[in-house]
N, C-alpha and C positions, 0 to 999 in steps of 0.2 A: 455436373453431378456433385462434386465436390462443393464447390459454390452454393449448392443450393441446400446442402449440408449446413454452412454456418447460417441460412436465416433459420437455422431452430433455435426457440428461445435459448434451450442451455448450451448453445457454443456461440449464441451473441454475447451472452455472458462470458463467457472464456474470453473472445473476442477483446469484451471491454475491460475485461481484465487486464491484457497487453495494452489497451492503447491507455491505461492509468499507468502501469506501469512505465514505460516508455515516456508516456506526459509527465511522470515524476522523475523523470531522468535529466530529461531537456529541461524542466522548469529550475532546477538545483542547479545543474552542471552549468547550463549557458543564460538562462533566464535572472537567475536571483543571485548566484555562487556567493553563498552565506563564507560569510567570516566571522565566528566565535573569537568573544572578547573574556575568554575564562582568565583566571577564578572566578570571576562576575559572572552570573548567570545572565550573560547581554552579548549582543550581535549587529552587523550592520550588514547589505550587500552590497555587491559589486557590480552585477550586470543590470542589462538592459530594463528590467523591469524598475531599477532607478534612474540611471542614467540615460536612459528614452523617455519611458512613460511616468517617471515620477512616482511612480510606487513605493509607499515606506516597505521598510523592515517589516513591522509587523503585518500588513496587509499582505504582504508576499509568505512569511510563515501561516497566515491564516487561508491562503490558498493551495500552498502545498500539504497543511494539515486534510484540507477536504480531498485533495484527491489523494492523501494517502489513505484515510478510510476509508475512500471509495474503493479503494484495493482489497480493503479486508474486508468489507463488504460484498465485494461482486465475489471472493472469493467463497465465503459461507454460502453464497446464493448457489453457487457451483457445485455447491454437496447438495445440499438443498434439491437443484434440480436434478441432479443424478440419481440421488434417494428416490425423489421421485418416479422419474422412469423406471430406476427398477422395478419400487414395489404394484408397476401397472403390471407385473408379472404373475401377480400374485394376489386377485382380486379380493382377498380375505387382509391383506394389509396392503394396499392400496389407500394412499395417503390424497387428500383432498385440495383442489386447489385454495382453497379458505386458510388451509393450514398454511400454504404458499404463501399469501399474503401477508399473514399474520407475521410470519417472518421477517419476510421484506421490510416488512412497517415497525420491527423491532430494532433492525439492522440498522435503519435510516435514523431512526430516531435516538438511535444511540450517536451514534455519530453525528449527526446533526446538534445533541447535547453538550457533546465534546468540543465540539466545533467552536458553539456558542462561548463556551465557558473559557474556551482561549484566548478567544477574541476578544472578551472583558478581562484578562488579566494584564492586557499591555497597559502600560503606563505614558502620559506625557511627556518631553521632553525636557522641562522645567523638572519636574517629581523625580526623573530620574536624575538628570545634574545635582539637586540637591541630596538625593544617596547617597553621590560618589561623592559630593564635598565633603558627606558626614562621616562615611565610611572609608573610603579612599582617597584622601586629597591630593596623594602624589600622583593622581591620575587624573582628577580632573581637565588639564589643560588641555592634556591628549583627546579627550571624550568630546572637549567644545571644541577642537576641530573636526571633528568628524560633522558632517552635513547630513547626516541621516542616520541613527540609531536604534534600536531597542533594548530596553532593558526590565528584566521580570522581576521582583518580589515575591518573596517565602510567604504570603500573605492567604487568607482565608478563599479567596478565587483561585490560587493554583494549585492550593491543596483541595478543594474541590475539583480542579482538571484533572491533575493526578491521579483521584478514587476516580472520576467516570473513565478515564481511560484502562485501568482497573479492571473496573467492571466488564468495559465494553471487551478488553481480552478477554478477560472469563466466561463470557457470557458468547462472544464467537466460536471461541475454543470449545464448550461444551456443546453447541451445536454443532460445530464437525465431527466431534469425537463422539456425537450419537448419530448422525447421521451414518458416519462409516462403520461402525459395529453396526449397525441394523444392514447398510449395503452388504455386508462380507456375510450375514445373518440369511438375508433371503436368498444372495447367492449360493450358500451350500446346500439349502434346502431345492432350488432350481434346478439343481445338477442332473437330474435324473427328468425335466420339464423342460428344459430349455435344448436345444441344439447346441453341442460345444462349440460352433462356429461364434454366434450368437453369445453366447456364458465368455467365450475368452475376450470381444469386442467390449464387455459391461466392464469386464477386470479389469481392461488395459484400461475404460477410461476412469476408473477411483484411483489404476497404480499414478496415472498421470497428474491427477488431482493432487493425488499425496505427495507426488514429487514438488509441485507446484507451491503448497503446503510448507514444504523444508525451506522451501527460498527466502521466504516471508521473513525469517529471520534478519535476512542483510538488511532488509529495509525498517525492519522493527530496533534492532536490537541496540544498536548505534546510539540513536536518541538513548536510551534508556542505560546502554552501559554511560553515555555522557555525563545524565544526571548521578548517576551513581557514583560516579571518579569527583564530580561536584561537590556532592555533598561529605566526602572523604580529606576533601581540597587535596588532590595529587600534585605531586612537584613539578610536573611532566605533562599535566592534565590539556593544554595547548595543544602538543604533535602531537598525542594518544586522538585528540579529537579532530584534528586536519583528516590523520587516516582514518577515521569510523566515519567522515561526514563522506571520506572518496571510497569507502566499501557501499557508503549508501547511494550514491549517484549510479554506480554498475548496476544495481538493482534492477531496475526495467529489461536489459541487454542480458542478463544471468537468468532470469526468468522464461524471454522469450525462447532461448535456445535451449531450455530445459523443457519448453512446450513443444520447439521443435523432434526432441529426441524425443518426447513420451506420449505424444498425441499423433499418432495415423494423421488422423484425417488434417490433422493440422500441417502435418509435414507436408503431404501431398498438396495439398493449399500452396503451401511456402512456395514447393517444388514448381509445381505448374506456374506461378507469379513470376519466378527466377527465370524458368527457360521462355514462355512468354517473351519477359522483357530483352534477356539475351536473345531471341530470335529477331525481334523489331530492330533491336541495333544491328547485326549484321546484312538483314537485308536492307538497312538505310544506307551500313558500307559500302555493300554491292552495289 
């Protein structure tokens, strides 16, 4: 029953929620493990997706950029679809699947523009050695041993990423923050329509969303406090950025168990999963 609970569209969205999440964890932590070459606004990595599969720097940031909007994405869609359900309560504001889409396809294409516009900010190899000859020569040697780099410029594409990334917060941000006043909106008005059983199952699942919501930050804010200490050039700006990059790697793991404690049906999920697998192990003991 549970089970059959997450193929509803809005808790396969919850769902994909976690496995972005969690996918943004393994991909930083063990996958890419970026190393920031600050003051320089440049980086190189470390794991497997170099040292196995040859993957530069930037094509590995430009992977982990899409599945982190895929986070903020499935996330808006999780109001979205909760709005949803609710206002089926209330067939006078009862909201349209069209509207649904239209969403979706706003979502996506914000992020898909962000995306793009990152992906044109990397620079060659060559374009960037000559920066650092120009700009930093005491560093240059150290930079040509490094076998794999990236390095960004202040230049007319990143200031272009910067406004759509912008945007695209403002523009998610205002779609939760109308979705949720209109959910809390038909909720008071239901109180007296709905069955309290019923009315407290809707609250629990927007308290959950919201909690969901608060998380976002670890995963946002890191980047953004980085560029921020960047453009200040901090004395310090190196360790300030080792720990914001390992506040952002917990992200998946703070998340899920923040689902665990404020999603029912989730936890019951979890639950059943855990004693399941604990069960199969001990009768394979026996």
């Amino acid at each position: 029953m549970v089970h059959g609970v997450f193929q509803l569209p809005r808790f396969q969205i919850i769902v994909n929620i976690q496995i972005c999440n969690l996918l943004s964890d393994f991909v930083m932590f063990f996958l890419t493990q970026p190393i920031p070459l600050l003051p320089i606004w440049a980086g190189y990595i470390h794991g497997p997706f170099w040292s196995v599969f040859r993957i530069g720097t930037h094509v590995s940031s430009v992977i982990g950029s899409i599945i982190l909007g895929q986070q903020a994405a499935a996330l808006t869609m999780c109001f979205v679809r909760k709005y949803q359900a609710i206002s089926k309560l209330d067939c006078q504001n009862e909201i349209s699947n069209n509207w649904l889409i239209c969403v979706a396809c706003l979502t996506q294409s914000l992020v898909g523009f962000w995306v793009t516009l990152y992906y044109f900010a990397g620079i060659d190899r060559a374009t960037a050695l000559n920066y650092i000859k120009l700009n930093y020569p005491n560093l240059l040697e150290k930079f040509i041993e490094l076998e794999d780099f990236q390095l960004y410029l202040k230049n007319e594409i990143t200031s272009w990423f910067i406004l759509a990334a912008g945007v695209m917060t403002v523009v998610f941000t205002a779609i939760i923050i109308f979705c949720t006043a209109r959910m809390f909106g038909l909720l008071r008005n239901l109180e007296n329509q709905v069955s309290p059983v019923h009315l407290k199952k809707h609250k629990t699942a927007v308290s959950s969303l919201i909690a969901q919501l608060f998380t976002s930050p670890v995963a946002f804010l890191p980047p953004v406090a980085s560029g921020f200490l960047l453009s200040l050039e901090s004395e310090h700006i190196q360790v300030i950025s080792w720990i914001l990059l390992a506040m952002t790697s917990c992200h998946g793991t703070i998340n899920c168990l923040v689902m665990i404690l404020t999603c029912p049906p989730y936890r019951t999920f979890v639950k059943n999963k855990m004693m399941s697998l604990f069960g199969k192990k001990r009768t394979e003991l026996s």
